[in-house]
C-alpha positions as CSV (number, residue, x, y, z in Angstrom):
1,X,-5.5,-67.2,25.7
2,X,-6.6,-70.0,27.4
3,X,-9.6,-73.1,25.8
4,X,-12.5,-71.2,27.6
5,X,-12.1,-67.8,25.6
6,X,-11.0,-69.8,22.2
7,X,-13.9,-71.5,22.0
8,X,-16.1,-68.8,23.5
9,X,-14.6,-66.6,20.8
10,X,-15.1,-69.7,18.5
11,X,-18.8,-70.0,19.2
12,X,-19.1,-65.8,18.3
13,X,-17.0,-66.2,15.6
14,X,-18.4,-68.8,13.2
15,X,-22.1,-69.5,15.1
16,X,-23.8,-66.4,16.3
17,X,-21.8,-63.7,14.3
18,X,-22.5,-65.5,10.5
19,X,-26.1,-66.7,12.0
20,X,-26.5,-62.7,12.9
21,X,-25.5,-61.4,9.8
22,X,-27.6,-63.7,7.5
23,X,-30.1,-63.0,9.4
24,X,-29.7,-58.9,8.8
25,X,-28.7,-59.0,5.0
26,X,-32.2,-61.4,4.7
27,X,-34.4,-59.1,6.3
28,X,-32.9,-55.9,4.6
29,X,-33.2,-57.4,1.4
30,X,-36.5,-58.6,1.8
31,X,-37.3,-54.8,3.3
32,X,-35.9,-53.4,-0.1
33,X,-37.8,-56.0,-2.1
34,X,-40.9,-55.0,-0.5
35,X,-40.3,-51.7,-0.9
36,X,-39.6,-51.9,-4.6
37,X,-42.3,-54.0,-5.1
38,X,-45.0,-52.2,-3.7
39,X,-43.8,-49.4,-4.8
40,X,-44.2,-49.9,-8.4
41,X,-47.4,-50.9,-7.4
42,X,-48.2,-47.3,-5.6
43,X,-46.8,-45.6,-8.7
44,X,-49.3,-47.3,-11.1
45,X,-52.1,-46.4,-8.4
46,X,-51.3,-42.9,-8.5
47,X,-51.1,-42.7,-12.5
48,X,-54.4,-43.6,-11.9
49,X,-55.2,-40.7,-9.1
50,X,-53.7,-38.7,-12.1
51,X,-55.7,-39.3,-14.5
52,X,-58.8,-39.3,-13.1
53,X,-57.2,-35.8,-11.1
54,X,-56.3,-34.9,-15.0
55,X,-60.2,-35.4,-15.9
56,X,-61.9,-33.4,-12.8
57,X,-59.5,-30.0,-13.9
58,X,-60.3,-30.7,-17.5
59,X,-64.3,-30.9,-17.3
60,X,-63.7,-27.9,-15.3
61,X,-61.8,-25.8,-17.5
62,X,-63.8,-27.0,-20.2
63,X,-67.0,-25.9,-18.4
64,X,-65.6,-22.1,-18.2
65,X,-63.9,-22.4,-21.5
66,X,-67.7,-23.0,-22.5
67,X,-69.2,-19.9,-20.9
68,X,-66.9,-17.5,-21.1
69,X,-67.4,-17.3,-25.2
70,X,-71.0,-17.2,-24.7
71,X,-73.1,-13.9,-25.6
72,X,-74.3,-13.5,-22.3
73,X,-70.8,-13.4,-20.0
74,X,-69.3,-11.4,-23.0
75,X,-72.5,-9.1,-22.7
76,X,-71.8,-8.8,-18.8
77,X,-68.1,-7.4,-19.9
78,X,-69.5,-5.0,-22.2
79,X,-72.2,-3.5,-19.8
80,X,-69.4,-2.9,-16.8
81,X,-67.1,-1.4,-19.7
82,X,-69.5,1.2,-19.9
83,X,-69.4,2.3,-16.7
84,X,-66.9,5.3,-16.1
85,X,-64.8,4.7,-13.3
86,X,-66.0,7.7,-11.3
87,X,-69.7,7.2,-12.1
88,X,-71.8,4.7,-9.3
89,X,-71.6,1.1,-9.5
90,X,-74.1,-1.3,-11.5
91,X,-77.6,-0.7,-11.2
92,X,-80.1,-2.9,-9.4
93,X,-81.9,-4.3,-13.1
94,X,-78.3,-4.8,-14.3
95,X,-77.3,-6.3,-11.2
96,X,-80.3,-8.7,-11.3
97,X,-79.9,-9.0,-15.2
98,X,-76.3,-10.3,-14.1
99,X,-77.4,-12.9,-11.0
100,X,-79.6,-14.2,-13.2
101,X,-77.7,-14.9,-16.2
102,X,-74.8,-15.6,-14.3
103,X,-76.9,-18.8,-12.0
104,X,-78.0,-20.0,-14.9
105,X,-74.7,-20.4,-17.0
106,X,-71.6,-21.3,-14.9
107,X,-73.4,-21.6,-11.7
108,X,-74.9,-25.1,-13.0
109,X,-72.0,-26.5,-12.6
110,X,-72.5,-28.5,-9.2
111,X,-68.6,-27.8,-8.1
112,X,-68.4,-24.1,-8.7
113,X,-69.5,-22.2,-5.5
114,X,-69.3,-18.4,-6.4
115,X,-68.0,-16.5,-9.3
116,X,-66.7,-12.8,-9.6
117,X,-66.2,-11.0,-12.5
118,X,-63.4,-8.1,-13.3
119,X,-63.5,-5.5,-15.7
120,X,-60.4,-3.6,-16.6
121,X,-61.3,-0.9,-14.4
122,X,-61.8,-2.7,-11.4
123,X,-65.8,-2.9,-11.0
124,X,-66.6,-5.7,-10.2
125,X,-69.7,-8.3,-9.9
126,X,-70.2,-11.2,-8.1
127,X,-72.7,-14.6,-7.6
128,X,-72.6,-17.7,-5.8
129,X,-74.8,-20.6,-4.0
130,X,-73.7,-19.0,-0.7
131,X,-73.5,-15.6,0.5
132,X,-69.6,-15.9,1.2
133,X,-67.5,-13.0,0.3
134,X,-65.9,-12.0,-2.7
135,X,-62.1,-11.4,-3.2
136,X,-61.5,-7.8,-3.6
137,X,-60.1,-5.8,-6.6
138,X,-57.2,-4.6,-4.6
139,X,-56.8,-8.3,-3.4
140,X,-56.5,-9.8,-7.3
141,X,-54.5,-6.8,-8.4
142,X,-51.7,-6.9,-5.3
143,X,-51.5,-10.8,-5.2
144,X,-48.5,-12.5,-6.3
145,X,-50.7,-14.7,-9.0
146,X,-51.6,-11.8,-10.7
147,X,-48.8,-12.0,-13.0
148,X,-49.0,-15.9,-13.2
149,X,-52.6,-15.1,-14.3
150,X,-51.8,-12.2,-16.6
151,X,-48.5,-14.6,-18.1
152,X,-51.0,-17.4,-18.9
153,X,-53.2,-14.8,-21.2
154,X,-56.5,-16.6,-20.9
155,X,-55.7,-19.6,-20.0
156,X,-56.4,-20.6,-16.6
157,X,-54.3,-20.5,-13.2
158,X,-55.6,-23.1,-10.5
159,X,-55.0,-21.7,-6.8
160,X,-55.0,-24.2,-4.3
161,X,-55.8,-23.6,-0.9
162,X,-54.6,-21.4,1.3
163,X,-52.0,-21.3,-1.3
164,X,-52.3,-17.5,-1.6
165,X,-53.2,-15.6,1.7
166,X,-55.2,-12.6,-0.8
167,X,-57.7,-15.7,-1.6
168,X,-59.9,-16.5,1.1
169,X,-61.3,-20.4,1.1
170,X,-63.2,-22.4,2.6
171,X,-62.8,-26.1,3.5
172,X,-60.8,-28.3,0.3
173,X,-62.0,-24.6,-2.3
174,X,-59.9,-24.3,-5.3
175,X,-60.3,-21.6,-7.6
176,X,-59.7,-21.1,-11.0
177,X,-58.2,-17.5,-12.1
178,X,-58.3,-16.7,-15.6
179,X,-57.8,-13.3,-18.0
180,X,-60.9,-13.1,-20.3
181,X,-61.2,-12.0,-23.6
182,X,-63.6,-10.5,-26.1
183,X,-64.3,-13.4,-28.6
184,X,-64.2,-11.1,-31.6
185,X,-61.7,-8.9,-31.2
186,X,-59.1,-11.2,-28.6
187,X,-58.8,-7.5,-26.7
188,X,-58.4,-7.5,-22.6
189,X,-62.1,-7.2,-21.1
190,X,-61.3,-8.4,-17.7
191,X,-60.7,-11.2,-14.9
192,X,-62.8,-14.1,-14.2
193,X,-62.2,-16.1,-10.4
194,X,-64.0,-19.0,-9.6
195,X,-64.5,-20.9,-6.4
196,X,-64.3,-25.0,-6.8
197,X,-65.6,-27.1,-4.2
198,X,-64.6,-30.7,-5.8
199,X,-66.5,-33.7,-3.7
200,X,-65.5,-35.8,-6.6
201,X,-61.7,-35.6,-4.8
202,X,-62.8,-37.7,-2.0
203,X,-64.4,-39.9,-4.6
204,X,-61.5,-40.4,-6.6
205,X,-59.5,-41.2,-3.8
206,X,-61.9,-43.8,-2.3
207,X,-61.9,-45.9,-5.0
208,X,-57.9,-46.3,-4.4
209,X,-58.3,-46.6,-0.1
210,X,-61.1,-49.1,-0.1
211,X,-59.9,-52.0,2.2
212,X,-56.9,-49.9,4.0
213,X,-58.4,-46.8,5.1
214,X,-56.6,-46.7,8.3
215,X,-53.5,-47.8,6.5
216,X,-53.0,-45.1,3.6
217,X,-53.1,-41.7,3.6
218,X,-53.3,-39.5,0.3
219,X,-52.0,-36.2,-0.2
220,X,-52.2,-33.4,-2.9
221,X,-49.5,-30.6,-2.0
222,X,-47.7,-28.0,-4.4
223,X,-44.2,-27.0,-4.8
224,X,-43.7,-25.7,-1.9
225,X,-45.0,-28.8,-0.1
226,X,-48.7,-27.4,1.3
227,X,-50.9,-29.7,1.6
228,X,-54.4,-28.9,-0.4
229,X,-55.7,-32.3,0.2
230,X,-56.1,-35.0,2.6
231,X,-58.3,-37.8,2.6
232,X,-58.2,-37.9,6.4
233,X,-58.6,-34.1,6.6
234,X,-56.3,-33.8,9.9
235,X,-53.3,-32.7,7.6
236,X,-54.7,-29.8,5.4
237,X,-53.0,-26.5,5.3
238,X,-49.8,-28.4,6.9
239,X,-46.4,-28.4,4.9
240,X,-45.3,-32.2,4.1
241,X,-41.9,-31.0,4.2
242,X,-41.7,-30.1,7.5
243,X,-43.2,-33.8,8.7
244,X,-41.0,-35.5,6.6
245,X,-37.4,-33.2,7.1
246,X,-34.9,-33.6,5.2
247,X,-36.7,-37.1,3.3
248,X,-38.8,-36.1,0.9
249,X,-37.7,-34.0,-2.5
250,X,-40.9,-32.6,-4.6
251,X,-38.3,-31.6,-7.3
252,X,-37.4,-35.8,-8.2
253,X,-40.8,-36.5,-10.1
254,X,-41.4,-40.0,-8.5
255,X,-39.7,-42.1,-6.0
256,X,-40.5,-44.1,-3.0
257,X,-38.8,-44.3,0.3
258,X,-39.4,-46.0,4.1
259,X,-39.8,-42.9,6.7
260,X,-41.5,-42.1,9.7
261,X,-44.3,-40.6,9.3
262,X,-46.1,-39.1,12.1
263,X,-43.9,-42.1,14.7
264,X,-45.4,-44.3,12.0
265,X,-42.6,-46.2,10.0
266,X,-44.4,-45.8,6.7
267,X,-43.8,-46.3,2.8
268,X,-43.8,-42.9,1.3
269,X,-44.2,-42.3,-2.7
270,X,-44.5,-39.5,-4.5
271,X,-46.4,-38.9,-8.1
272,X,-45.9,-35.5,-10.1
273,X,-49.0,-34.4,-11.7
274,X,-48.1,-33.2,-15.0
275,X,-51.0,-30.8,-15.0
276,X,-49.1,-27.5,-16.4
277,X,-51.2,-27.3,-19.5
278,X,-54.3,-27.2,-17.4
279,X,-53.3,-24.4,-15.6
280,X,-52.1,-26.8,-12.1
281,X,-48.8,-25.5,-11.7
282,X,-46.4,-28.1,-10.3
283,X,-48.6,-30.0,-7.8
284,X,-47.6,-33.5,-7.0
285,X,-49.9,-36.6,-4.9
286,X,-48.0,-38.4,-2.0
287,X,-49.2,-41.8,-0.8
288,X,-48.3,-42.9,2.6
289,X,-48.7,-46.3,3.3
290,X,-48.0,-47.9,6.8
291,X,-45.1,-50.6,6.5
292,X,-47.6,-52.7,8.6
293,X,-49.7,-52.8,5.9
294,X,-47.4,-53.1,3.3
295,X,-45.2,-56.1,4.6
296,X,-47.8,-57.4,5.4
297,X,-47.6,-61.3,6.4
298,X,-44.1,-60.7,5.3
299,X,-43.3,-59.0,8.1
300,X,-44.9,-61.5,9.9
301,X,-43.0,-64.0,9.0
302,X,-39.8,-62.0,9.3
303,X,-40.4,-61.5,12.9
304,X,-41.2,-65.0,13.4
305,X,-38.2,-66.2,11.7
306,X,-35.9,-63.3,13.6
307,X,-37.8,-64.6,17.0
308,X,-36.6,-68.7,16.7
309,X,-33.4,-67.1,15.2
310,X,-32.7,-65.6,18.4
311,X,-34.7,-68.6,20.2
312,X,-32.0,-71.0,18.8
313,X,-29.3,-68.5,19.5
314,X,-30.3,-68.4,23.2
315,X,-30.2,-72.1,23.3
316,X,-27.3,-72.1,21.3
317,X,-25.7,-69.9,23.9
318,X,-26.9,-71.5,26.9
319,X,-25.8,-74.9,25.9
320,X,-22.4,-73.6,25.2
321,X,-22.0,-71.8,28.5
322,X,-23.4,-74.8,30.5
323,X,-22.6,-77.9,28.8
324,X,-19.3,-76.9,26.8
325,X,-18.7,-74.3,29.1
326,X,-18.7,-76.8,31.9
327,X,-16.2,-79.6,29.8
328,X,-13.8,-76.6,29.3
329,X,-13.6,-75.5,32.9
330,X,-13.3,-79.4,33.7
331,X,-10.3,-79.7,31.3
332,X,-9.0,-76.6,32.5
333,X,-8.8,-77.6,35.9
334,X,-7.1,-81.0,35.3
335,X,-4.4,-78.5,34.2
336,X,-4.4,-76.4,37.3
337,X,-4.0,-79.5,38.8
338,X,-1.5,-80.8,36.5
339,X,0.5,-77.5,37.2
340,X,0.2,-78.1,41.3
341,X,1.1,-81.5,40.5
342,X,4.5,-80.5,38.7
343,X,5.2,-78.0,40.9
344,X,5.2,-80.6,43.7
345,X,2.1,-80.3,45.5
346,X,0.8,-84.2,45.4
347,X,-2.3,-83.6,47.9
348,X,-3.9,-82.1,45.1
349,X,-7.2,-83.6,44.0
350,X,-9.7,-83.4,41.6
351,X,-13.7,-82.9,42.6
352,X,-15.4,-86.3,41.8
353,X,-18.9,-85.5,40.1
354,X,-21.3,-86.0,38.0
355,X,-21.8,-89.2,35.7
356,X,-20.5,-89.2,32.4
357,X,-16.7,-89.5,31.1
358,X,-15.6,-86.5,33.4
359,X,-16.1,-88.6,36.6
360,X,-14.1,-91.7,35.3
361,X,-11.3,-88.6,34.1
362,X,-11.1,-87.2,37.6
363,X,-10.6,-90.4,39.2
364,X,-7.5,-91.4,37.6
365,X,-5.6,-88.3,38.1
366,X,-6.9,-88.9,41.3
367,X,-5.6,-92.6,41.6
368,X,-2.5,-91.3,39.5
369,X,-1.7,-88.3,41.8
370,X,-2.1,-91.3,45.0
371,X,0.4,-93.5,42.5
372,X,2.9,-91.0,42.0
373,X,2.9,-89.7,45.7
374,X,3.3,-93.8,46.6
375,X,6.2,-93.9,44.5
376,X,7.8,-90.5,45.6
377,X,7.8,-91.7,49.0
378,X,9.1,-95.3,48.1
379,X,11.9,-93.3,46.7
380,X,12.6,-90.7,49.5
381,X,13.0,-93.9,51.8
382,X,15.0,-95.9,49.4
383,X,17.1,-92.3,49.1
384,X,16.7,-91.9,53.1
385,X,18.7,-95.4,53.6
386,X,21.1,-94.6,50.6
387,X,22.0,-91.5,52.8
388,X,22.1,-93.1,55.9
389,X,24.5,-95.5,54.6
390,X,26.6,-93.4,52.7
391,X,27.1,-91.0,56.1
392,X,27.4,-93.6,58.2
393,X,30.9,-93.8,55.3
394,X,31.8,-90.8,55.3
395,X,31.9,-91.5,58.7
396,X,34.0,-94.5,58.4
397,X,36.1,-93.1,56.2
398,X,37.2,-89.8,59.5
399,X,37.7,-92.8,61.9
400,X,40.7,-95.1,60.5
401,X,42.0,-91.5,59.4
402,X,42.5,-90.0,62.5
403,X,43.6,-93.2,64.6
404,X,46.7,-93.6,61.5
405,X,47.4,-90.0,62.0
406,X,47.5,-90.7,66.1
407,X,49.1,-93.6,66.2
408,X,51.5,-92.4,64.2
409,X,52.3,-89.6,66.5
410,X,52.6,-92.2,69.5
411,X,54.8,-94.2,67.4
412,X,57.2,-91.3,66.7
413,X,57.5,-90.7,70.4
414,X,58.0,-94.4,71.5
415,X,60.9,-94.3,69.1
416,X,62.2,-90.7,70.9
417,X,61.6,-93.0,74.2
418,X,59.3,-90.1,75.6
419,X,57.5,-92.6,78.2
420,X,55.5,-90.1,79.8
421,X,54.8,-88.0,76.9
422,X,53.6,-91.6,75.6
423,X,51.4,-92.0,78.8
424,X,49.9,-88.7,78.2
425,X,48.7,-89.8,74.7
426,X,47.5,-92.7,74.7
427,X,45.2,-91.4,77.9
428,X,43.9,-88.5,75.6
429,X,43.5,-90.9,72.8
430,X,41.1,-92.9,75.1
431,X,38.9,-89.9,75.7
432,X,38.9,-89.4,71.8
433,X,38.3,-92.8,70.9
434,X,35.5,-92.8,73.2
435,X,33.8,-89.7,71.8
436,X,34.1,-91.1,68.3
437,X,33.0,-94.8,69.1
438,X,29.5,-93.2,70.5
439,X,26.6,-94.3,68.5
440,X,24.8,-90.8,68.0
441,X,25.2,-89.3,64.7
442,X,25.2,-85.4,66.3
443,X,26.6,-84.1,69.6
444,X,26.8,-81.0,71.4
445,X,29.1,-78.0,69.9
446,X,30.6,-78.5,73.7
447,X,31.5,-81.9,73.0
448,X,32.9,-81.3,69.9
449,X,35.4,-78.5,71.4
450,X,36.6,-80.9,74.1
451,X,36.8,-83.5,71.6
452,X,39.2,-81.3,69.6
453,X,40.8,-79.7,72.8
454,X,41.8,-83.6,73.6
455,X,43.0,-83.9,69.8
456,X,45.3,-80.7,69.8
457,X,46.5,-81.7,73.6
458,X,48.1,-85.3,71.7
459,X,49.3,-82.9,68.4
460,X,51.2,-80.7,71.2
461,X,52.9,-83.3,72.7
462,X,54.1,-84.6,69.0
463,X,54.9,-81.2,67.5
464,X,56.5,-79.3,70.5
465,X,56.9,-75.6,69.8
466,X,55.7,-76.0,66.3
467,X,52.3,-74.4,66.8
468,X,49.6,-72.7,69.1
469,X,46.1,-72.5,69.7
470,X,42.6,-70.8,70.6
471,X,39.4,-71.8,71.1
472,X,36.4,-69.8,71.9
473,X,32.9,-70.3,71.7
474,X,29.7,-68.3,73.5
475,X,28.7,-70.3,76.3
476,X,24.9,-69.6,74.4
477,X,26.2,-71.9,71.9
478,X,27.1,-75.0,73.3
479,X,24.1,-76.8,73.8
480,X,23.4,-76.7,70.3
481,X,24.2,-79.7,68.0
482,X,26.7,-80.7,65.3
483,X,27.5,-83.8,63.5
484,X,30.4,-85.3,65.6
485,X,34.2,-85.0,63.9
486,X,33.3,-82.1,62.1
487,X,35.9,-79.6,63.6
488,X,38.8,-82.6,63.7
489,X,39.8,-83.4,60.3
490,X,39.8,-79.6,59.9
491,X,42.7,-79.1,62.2
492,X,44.1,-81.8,61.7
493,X,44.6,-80.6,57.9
494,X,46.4,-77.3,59.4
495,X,48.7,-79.5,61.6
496,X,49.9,-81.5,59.2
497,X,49.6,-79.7,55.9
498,X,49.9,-76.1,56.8
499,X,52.2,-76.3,59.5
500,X,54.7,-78.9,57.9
501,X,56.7,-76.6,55.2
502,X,56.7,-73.3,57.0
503,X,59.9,-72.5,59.4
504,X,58.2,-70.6,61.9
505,X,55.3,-70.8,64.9
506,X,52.3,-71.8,64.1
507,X,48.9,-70.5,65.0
508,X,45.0,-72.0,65.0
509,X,41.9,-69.8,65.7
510,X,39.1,-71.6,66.9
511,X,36.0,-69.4,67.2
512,X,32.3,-69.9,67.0
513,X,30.0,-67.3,66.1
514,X,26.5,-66.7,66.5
515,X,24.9,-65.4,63.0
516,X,21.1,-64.9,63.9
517,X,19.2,-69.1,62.6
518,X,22.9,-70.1,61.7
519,X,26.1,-70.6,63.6
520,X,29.3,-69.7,62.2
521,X,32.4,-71.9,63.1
522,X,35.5,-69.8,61.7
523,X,38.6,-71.8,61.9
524,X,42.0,-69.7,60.6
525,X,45.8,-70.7,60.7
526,X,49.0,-68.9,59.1
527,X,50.3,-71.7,57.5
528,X,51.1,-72.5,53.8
529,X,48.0,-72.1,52.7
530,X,46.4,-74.0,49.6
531,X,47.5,-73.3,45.7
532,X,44.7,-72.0,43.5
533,X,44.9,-75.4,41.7
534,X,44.0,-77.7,44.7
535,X,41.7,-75.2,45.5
536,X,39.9,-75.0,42.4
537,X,39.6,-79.2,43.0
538,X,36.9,-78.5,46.1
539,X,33.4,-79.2,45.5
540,X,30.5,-79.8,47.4
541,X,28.0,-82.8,47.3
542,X,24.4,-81.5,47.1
543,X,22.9,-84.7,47.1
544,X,24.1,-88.4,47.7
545,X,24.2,-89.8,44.3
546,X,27.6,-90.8,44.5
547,X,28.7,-94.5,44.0
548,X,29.9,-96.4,47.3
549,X,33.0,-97.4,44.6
550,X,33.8,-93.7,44.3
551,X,34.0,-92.5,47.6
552,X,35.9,-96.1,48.4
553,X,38.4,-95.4,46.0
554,X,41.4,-96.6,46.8
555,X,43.9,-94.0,44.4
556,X,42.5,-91.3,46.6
557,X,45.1,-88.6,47.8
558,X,45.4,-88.8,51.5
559,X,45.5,-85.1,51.4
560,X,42.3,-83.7,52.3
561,X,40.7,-85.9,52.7
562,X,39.2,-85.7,56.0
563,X,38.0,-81.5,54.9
564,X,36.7,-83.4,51.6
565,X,34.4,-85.7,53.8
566,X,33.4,-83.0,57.1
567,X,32.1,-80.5,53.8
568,X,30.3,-83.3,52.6
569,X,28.2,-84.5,55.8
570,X,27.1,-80.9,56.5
571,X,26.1,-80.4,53.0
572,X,24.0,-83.6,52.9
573,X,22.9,-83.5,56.5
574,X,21.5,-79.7,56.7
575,X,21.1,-79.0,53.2
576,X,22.6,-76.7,50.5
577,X,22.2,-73.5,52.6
578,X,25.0,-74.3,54.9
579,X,28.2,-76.8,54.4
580,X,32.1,-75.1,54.2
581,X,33.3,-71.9,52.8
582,X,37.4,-72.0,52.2
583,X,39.1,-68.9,51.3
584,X,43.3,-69.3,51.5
585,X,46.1,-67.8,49.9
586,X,49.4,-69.9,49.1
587,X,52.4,-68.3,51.3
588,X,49.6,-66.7,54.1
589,X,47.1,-69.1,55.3
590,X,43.7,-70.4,55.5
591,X,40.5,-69.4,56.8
592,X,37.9,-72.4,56.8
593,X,34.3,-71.2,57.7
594,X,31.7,-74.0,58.5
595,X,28.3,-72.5,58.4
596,X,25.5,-75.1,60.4
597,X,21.6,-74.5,61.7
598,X,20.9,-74.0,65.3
599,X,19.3,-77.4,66.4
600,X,19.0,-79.5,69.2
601,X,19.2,-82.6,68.2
C-alpha cells in the first residue's frame, strides 16, 4: 500500500470516522433525551386530559343517575308497562304527558341531545332538542352492546361514535346506554339511551393546545383504535392503527415513541383512561406532537452543530486532498524517480515548482541526478582507457607469441639446411608481420583468412605431412569485421598441441557460418583433444577488471595462452553475448566456435 492510501486511510480512520461517530451517538442521545423528557411531560398533560375527561362522564352519569330515580321517569315506565303488546301505542295526552316531563327533567342538561326510553316489551318513547331519529327496538335488542349493557345491570355503557354501526350519530355524539330499574322493587322496567353532544371536549382540550395548535394533535380512540375524537376534526371515524402500522400498541397503558405521522416525524404518546367504573370501556387519549415542535431550538442547534461538523469535515477533506495530498504525490514521485534512477535511467528529472521546501527538494535530486550522471561518465572514460590499454595487451601479449613460435620453425629448418624452404618462410612471415604490425584494432574476416592462410603455408613447410587443411567462408561474409589475430592463436594451438602426441595425419576445418545478426567461425581438428581438467580451467572475462600484474604474469603456462587471450578480446570487445564456445574430448579432438556480431567496422 503505498503513503497516498495510508494516510488517506489515516485521515478516514482517526479524523472523519471518530468525528462521524461522535457526532451520531450525540445527536441520538440528545434525540432520546428529548424524547424522554418531553415525554414525561405529555404524560402528566394527559393525566390532566383525564381527569378533567373523568369529570365531564361523571357529571353526566350523575345527571341520569339523578333522573332516573325520580317519580316522574319511573312513572313513564309504569304507564308503557301497561300497555299490552298487541294493543296501539301510547296515546297522544300520554305522549305529551311524556315530552313534557321528559324536557323538563333530563333534557336540561345542555349536553344531552335526545333521549329514548325502552320498556321490556319493546314500546318505546322518545324526545330530544332536534327532530333526529331514534334508534329502533330491533336496533338496541340485535346490537352487540346489548349484552355489555345488560352485563353492567344498571350501570351505564358509553358508546362512542360510530363505534356500533346499530347507533346512528351525529358529529363528536356519544351515548349513554343503561338498563333501568324500578327504585322500589330493583325489578327490570326497561332501557334508557341517551345522545351526548359534549362541547366541553374541545374545551378541555384547548386549554392543553393553546400556543401549538398547529403542532399537536389530540386523540380519543377505543380499543380497537377508532378515533372518537379529534381536535382537528380531519381524523374522526379513522382507525389510528392503521396510520401508525405496526408502532403503536393500545394494550401497553402509556408509552411514548418518535413515528411518522401523516409524513410528519412526530412524538407519539399514549394515556389509558381508566374509565371502566364509569361505564367508558377501555378508551385511551393519544397526543401527537411534531418533533419540530418538540426539539425545539434543540434541534436547531443540532443541525447547526451537524452543518460546521460537516463544514469542517469538507475543509478537513479538501485540505488533505490538496495540500497533503499534493506533499504525498510529491514524495511519491521522488521515488518513481529514485526507482528510474536505480534502474539506470539518469535523464530523469524532477518538475521544479512551486515555492516552499518541495522546490529546494526537487532541485537537488535534480543537481544529484546531473552529479551522479558526471561521475558515471568520468568512470566509463577512465574504464574506456583502462580497456583500451588492457586490449591494446592482450594484444601485445599474441605478437611476441606468434613471432617465438615462427621463428622457431625457421630455425628448425636452417639447422635441416632447407634454404629454400627457409626462403619461403621468411617471405610469408613478411606478409604476416605486416598484417599484425597494422595499426587498426579490426580487419576484414577476408584479411583475417589470408592472414591465417600465410600462417598455415609457414606451419606446412615445418610440419611436412603432419597435417591438413580447409578453409571456407561465404563470399557474403567477408567484408565484415573482426578483431585482427583472432583465428591465429587458435590454430596455432591445434598445430602445436593437438597435432604433437598423436601418430597419424592431421586435419583443420576452417569454416564461417552465417547465423542471422551473428557470424559463426567453427574451427575443428582431430587431434588430442583437451582433458576435462584443463578444460574446466577456461573462463571468460566479462569485464576488464583485471590487474595489468595478472595478465603480465610471468609463471604463466605457455599453453594456451594465445586461445586464453583471442576469448578474452571478443568477450570484452562485443560483449557477453558472443566470445568462444570449446567443446573437446581427450583422445578425439576439438571443436572451437567463435561467435562475433556482423559489423563494419
Amino acid at each position: 500500500m503505498n503513503l497516498n492510501k495510508k494516510v488517506f486511510i489515516g485521515f478516514l480512520t482517526f479524523i472523519i470516522i471518530p468525528l462521524f461517530v461522535l457526532g451520531s451517538v450525540v445527536y441520538t442521545v440528545s434525540q432520546q433525551l428529548i424524547e424522554k423528557k418531553y415525554g414525561d411531560l405529555t404524560e402528566v398533560t394527559l393525566q390532566a386530559v383525564s381527569r378533567n375527561i373523568y369529570y365531564m362522564f361523571k357529571e353526566a352519569n350523575y345527571f341520569s343517575d339523578f333522573w332516573m330515580v325520580k317519580e316522574g321517569i319511573q312513572g313513564i315506565y309504569r304507564s308503557m308497562d301497561e300497555i299490552k303488546p298487541n294493543e296501539e301505542t301510547l296515546s297522544s295526552y300520554d305522549l305529551n304527558t311524556f315530552d313534557t316531563l321528559l324536557r323538563s327533567s333530563i333534557l336540561t342538561y345542555s349536553p344531552v341531545q335526545s333521549v329514548v326510553i325502552y320498556n321490556n316489551h319493546g314500546t318505546s318513547f322518545s324526545a330530544g332538542r332536534t327532530g333526529s331519529s331514534s334508534t329502533p327496538w330491533t336496533s338496541l335488542l340485535d346490537s352487540t352492546a346489548f349484552k355489555q349493557i345488560n352485563s353492567l345491570n344498571g350501570s351505564p355503557l358509553w358508546i362512542g361514535p360510530a363505534e356500533y354501526k346499530e347507533f346512528p350519530t351525529g358529529h363528536r355524539e356519544f351515548y349513554q346506554a343503561r338498563l333501568v330499574k324500578d327504585f322500589w322493587t330493583m325489578d327490570n322496567r326497561g332501557y334508557m339511551l341517551l345522545r351526548y353532544r359534549f362541547n366541553e371536549l374541545d374545551q378541555i382540550f384547548r386549554s392543553f393546545n393553546t400556543k401549538e395548535e398547529s403542532s399537536k394533535r389530540y386523540l380519543v380512540v377505543n380499543k380497537n383504535g377508532l378515533i372518537f375524537y379529534d381536535n382537528k376534526q380531519s381524523l374522526e371515524g379513522a382507525n389510528i392503527l392503521q396510520l401508525l402500522p405496526g408502532k403503536l400498541d393500545l394494550a401497553n397503558p402509556n408509552s411514548s415513541f418518535q413515528a411518522d405521522f401523516l409524513d410528519e416525524k412526530s412524538l407519539v404518546s399514549l394515556y389509558h383512561l381508566d374509565l371502566n367504573q364509569m361505564g367508558v370501556q377501555d378508551w385511551s387519549v393519544v397526543s401527537i406532537t411534531s418533533w419540530k415542535y418538540v426539539a425545539g431550538e434543540m434541534e436547531t442547534i443540532m443541525k447547526w452543530v451537524a452543518g460546521i461538523t460537516f463544514i469542517c469535515l469538507f475543509f478537513a477533506l479538501v485540505y488533505n486532498l490538496v495540500f497533503v495530498r499534493r506533499i504525498i504525490q510529491f514524495i511519491l514521485r521522488i521515488v518513481s524517480s529514485m526507482k528510474k534512477v536505480e534502474r539506470g535511467d539518469l535523464s530523469t528529472r524532477m518538475e521544479v515548482s512551486g515555492k516552499d521546501e518541495t522546490q529546494a527538494l526537487a532541485r537537488g535530486f535534480n543537481s544529484l541526478v546531473v552529479r551522479v550522471e558526471d561521475l558515471l561518465e568520468e568512470v566509463k572514460r577512465q574504464q574506456d582507457r583502462k580497456n583500451k590499454a588492457e586490449l591494446m595487451l592482450l594484444q601485445a601479449q599474441i605478437k611476441p607469441h606468434f613471432l617465438f613460435n615462427t621463428l622457431e620453425s625457421i630455425n628448425v629448418l636452417a639447422i635441416q639446411n632447407q634454404g629454400k624452404k627457409v626462403s619461403q618462410m621468411v617471405y610469408r612471415l613478411g606478409n604476416l608481420l605486416r598484417i599484425g604490425m597494422d595499426n587498426k584494432e579490426e580487419i576484414t574476416l577476408k584479411q583475417e583468412l589470408e592472414h591465417l592462410k600465410s600462417y598455415l603455408e609457414i606451419q606446412e613447410f615445418r610440419f611436412e605431412d603432419q597435417f591438413q587443411y580447409e578453409i571456407e567462408a561465404p563470399h557474403g561474409l567477408l567484408n565484415f569485421h573482426i578483431l585482427k589475430l583472432t583465428l591465429q592463436p587458435i590454430v596455432e594451438n591445434s598445430i602445436q598441441h593437438g597435432f604433437d602426441p598423436i601418430d597419424y595425419k592431421g586435419f583443420i576445418s576452417i569454416r564461417v557460418v552465417d547465423e542471422g545478426e551473428r557470424i559463426g567461425i567453427y574451427v575443428t581438428d582431430n587431434g588430442a583433444g583437451i582433458s576435462e581438467e584443463k578444460l574446466a580451467k577456461f573462463r571468460y572475462k566479462t569485464e576488464l577488471e583485471t590487474p595489468f600484474h595478472e595478465i603480465m604474469d610471468v609463471n604463466e603456462e605457455r599453453r594456451g595462452l594465445g586461445v586464453s587471450n583471442v576469448a578474452d578480446r571478443i568477450r570484452i570487445q562485443y560483449g557477453a553475448h558472443y566470445g568462444m564456445f570449446i567443446c573437446s574430448l581427450e583422445g578425439h579432438g576439438t571443436a572451437m566456435k567463435i561467435v562475433i556480431p556482423k559489423t563494419r567496422g
